[in-house]
N, C-alpha and C positions, 0 to 999 in steps of 0.2 A: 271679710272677703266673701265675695259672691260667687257659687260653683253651680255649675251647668246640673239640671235634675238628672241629666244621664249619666255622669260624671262624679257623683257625692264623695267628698272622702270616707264617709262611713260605709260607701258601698265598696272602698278599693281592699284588696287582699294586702296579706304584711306584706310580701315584698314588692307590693308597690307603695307603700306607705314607708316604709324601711330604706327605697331607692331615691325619694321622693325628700325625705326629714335629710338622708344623706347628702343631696344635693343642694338642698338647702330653699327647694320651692314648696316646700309643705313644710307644717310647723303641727307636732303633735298638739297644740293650743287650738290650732284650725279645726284639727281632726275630731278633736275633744267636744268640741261648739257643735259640730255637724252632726255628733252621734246623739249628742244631748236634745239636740234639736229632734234627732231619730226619734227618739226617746218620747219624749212630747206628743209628738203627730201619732204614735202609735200606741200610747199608754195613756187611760187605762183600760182601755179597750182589749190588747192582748196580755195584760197581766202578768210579766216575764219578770217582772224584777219584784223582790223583796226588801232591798235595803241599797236605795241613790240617792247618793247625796252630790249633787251637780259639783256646789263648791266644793269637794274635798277632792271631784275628778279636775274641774278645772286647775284646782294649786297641783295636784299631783302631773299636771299635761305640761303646766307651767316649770316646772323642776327638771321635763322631760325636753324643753326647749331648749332652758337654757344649757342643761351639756351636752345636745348639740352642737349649740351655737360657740360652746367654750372647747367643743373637740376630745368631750371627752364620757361620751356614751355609755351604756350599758354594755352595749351587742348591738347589733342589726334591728333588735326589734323593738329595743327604746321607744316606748311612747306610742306605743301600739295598744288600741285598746281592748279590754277582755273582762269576760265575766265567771262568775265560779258558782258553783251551784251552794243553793244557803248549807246543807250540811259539810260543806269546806271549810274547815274554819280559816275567818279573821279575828283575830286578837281586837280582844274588846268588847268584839257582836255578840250578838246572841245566835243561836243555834235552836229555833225551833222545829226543824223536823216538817214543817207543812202542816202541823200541828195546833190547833186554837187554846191546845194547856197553858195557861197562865207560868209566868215565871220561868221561862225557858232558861237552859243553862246561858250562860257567857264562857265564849272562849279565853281562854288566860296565854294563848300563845298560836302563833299561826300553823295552819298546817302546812306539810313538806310545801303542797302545791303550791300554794301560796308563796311560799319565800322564796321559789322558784321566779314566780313571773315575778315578785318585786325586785328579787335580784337583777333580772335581765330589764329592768325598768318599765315594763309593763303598766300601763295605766288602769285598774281595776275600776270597768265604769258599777258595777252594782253585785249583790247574791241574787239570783235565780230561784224561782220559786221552787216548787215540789209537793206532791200532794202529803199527805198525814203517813209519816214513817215512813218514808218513800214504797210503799206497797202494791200503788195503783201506777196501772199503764196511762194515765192521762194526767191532767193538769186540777184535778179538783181536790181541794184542800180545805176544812175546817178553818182555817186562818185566812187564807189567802183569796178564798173563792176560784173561782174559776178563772186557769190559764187557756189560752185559747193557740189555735195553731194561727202562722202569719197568712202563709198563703190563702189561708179561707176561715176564717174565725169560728164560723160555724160549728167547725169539726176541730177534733184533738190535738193538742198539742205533742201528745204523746207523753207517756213519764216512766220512770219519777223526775227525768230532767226534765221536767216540761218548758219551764222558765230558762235553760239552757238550749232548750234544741229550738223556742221560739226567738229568745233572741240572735239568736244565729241567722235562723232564717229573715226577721225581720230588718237587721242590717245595724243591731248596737255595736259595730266592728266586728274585727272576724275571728278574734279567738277568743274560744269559750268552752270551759270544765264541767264535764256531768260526772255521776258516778251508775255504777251500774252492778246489780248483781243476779239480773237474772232477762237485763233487758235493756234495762233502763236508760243507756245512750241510745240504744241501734233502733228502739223502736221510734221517739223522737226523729233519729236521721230519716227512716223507712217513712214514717208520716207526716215530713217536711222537707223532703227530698234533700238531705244534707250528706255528707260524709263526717260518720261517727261511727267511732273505734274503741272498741271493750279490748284494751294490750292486755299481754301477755301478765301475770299474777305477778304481783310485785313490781314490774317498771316502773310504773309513776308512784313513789309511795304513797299510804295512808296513814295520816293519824289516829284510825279507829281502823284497824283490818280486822277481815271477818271472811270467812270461807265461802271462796266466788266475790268478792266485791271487789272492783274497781274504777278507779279514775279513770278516764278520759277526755278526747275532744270531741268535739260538735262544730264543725265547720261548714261552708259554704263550698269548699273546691279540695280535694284530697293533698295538693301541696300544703295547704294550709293546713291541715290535718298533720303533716310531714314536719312543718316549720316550728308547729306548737309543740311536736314530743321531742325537738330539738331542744327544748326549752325545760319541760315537765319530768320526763325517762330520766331521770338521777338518782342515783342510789342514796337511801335516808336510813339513819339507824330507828329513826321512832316507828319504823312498821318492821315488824317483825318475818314479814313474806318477802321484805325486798331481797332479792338473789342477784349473785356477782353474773348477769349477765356478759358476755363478750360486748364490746363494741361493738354500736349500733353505727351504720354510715345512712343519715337521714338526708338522702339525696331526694331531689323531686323529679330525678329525670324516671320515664314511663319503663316499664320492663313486661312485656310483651312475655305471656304465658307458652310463647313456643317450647316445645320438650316437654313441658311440668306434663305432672301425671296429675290430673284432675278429675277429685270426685264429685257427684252430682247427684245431690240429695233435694225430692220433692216430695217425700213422703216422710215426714219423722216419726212416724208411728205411734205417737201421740198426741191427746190435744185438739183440737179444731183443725177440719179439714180446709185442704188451701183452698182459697175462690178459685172459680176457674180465671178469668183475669190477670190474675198476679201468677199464676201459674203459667197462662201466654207470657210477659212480660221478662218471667224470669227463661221460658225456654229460649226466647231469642237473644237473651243475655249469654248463654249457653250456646249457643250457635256462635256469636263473636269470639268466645274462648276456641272452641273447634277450629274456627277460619284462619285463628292467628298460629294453630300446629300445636295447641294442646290435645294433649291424648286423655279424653274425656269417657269416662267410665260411671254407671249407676252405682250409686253407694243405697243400701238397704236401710232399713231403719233401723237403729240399735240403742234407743233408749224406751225400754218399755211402760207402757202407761200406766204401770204399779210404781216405777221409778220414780217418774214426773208427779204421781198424785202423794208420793210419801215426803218428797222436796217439801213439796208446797204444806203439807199436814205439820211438817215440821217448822217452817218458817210459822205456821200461826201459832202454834204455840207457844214460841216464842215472843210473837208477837203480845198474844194473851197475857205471860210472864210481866211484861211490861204494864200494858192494859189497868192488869189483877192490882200492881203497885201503886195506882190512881189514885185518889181519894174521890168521892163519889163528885164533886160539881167538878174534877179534873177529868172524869170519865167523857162526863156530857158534853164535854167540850172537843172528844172528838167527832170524826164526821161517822155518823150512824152506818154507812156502809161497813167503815173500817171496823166500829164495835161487834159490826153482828159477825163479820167474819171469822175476828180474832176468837170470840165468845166459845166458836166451836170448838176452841183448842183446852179447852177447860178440862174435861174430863176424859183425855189422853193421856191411859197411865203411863208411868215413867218408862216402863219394859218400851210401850209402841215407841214413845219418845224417841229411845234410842236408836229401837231399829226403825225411825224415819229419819234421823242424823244419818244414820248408814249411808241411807242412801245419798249421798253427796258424795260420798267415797264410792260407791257404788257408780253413779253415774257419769265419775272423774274416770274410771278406768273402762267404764263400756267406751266411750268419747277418745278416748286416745288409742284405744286397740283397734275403734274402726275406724280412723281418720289419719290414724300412723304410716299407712299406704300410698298415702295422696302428699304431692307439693303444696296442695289448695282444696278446698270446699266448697262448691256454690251450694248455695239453697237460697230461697225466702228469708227475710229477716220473719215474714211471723205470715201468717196463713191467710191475713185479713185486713183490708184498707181501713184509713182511718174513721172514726165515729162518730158520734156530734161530741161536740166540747163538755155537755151536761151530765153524759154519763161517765161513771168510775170506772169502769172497763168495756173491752165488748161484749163481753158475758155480764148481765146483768145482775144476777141473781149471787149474794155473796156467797153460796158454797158450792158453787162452780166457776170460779175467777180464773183459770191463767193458761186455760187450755189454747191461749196467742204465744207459746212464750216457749214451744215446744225446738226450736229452730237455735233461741238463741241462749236459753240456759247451759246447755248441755256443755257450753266454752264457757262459762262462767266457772264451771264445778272442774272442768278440766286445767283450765288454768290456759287456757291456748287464745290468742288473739282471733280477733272476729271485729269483721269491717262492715258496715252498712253503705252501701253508696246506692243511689240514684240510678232505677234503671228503665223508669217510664213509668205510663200515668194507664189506669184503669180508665176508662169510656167516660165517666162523669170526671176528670182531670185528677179525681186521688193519685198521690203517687205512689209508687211500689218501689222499694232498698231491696237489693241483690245481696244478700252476706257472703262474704271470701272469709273463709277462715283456713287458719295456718296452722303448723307447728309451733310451740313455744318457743319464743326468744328469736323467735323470725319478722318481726313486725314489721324493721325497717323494710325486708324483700316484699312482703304484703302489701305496704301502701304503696312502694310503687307499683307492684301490680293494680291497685286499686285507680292508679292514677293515670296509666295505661287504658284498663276500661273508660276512665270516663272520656276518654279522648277518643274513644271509635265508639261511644254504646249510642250514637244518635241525636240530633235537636229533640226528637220528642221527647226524650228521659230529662233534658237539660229542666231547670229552670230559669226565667227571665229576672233573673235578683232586682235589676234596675228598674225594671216596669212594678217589683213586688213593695221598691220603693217609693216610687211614686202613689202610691196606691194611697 
């Protein structure tokens, strides 16, 4: 079947695709060809995927048809197609990390995520790249080479989802798994103008948790965002963080900030100062909250830059840890950035060690004592538009990395949800993500907020997904 170039099924949202299998004028088989075809026209040029296997999506789109056609579905989202980023495990795969180490592990069993979307019949088109240990804000990897962003190839993809937040934007269907633990979905959304959500600690379980790290999505439209944690947000005993949340009601209708008390943070006290640019962008995002009858308030900075710089001294050590267990042609195989960064955590005696884990606890509790006040949080998703594709962060120099990241860690160590959405584009078309962030265990009230904004923040924040198709 032949579909109009404005029209693709790879460019339609689930519940059109969901409306459409249900009716019986779309065939996830159809939908499967066209993304595959996505796929093609767009790879390997933007470098999103690590591990497509056409035929394994085809028979799996095939199996998605026929209970339809026999009446007897998953759910709604049967044959909907989606990606997970390569450290999600699939039973079987391998699990390198973004990594060029030889011999990577194989998974022996799927993760929660996973069994999630197969459950609801989900068609898995590929894994998603990811730079080396997922460490870096962009898409460069040892293994993989360079991911590149859809919208302008040129520049970042963003990461460590890189290969998640490009195929999102690029149109391989519309649900898609990052992971994130100090960034790594909202900076992707923020640099390819998507909506992407770091939930609340524990929602979507992990087969590997680790303090601040989470799953999420990477979407094209905030319902779609909404649709996927309908799907994902299930309590799993293999991660030990998941919590007996209340019921979540993952409705798509918009909810209008009127009443909320809303804080407004443009200054995080650490880190890379915001452009001015992104800093317009986000005051008039701020002015829509105000118009709609939020009672909008300057929130201070309250995570200090001994905090953010002990995070980060601890993460390399860790990293190093890892690094140090190499054997010497394992080393060299990864990407030289990431060596030399790691390298500094070498001789971090065990005392500092500790008191830089501190700070994770430390910077959980400045993050909710000053955000406990507010219904909502605006700020920047990160201080800085996107970069060219070739570099490993925007700070070039490996022992000065993550002073982009001051915005959107501080919810990673708190445990609190935080949303990237799209809120317009700096003078040379980069675009700039607005972050909402909540209270814990409030996601579903969040994304419709989130979903609310995008419905009054403007045509110039939008992007033209169909034209980004055509491309």
């Amino acid at each position: 079947m032949q579909f109009d170039a404005a029209s693709r099924p790879a460019d339609l949202d689930a519940a059109t695709l969901a409306q459409r299998f249900a009716a019986g004028t779309l065939t996830p088989t159809e939908v499967a060809e066209d993304v595959i075809a996505r796929v093609t026209e767009r790879e390997p040029e933007l470098n999103a995927l690590y591990l497509f296997d056409p035929e394994q999506v085809r028979r799996d789109a095939a199996a998605s048809t026929e209970r339809w056609r026999a009446g007897a579905s998953r759910g709604p989202f049967d044959g909907v197609p989606a990606t997970v980023k390569e450290n999600i495990a699939r039973a079987g795969q391998p699990k390198p990390a973004g990594t060029a180490v030889p011999h990577p592990p194989i998974a022996d069993r799927n993760a929660p995520t996973t069994d999630r979307l197969l459950e609801a019949g989900v068609v898995i088109v590929g894994s998603t790249t990811m730079p080396d240990w997922g460490m870096l804000s962009s898409g460069v990897s040892s293994l993989h080479g360079i991911t590149r962003g859809a919208i302008d190839p040129a520049l970042t993809s963003g990461g460590s989802s890189a290969g998640a937040g490009t195929a999102a934007a690029a149109g391989y269907g519309p649900f898609h798994i990052g992971t994130d633990i100090g960034g790594s979905i909202r900076l992707p959304g923020s640099w390819q103008g998507l909506t992407a959500l770091k939930p609340s600690e524990g929602l979507i379980p992990l087969d590997v948790p680790y303090a601040g790290r989470a799953a999420g999505p990477l979407t094209r439209t905030a319902a779609d965002t909404i649709r996927l944690m309908s799907i994902v947000a299930r309590p799993d005993p293999r991660d030990y963080l998941t919590r007996p949340y209340a019921p979540m009601d993952w409705s798509t209708d918009p909810l209008p900030p009127t009443g909320m008390r809303v804080g407004v943070q443009l200054d995080a006290g650490s880190g890379l100062p915001v452009e001015p640019e992104t800093l317009a962008v986000i005051e008039r995002a701020i002015q829509r909250f105000a118009a709609a009858g939020a009672s909008v308030e300057p929130l201070d900075p309250f995570v200090p830059p001994e905090v953010l710089d002990g995070l980060v001294d601890f993460w390399r050590t860790r990293s190093f840890v890892d690094y140090a267990a190499l054997g010497e042609a394992e080393r060299a195989a990864v990407l030289p950035f990431i060596a030399e960064w790691c390298a500094a955590g070498e001789h971090v005696s065990a005392a500092q060690t500790v008191r830089n884990r501190n700070r994770i606890d430390e910077m959980a509790r400045l993050t909710r004592a000053a955000t406990d006040p507010f219904d909502l949080v605006l700020s920047p998703v990160t201080p800085v538009a996107a970069f060219p594709a070739e570099d490993p962060m925007p700070i070039t120099d490996p022992l000065q990395t993550m002073g982009h990241i001051s915005f959107t860690v501080p919810y990673n160590m708190s445990g609190q949800p935080a949303v990237s959405i799209g809120a317009g584009r700096q003078a040379d078309g980069r675009t700039v993500g607005l972050q909402i962030a909540s209270r814990i265990g409030t996601d579903d009230r969040l994304m419709r907020v989130a979903a609310w904004f995008e419905s009054v923040r403007g045509d110039a924040a939008r992007v033209d997904w169909t034209a980004l198709g055509r491309a």
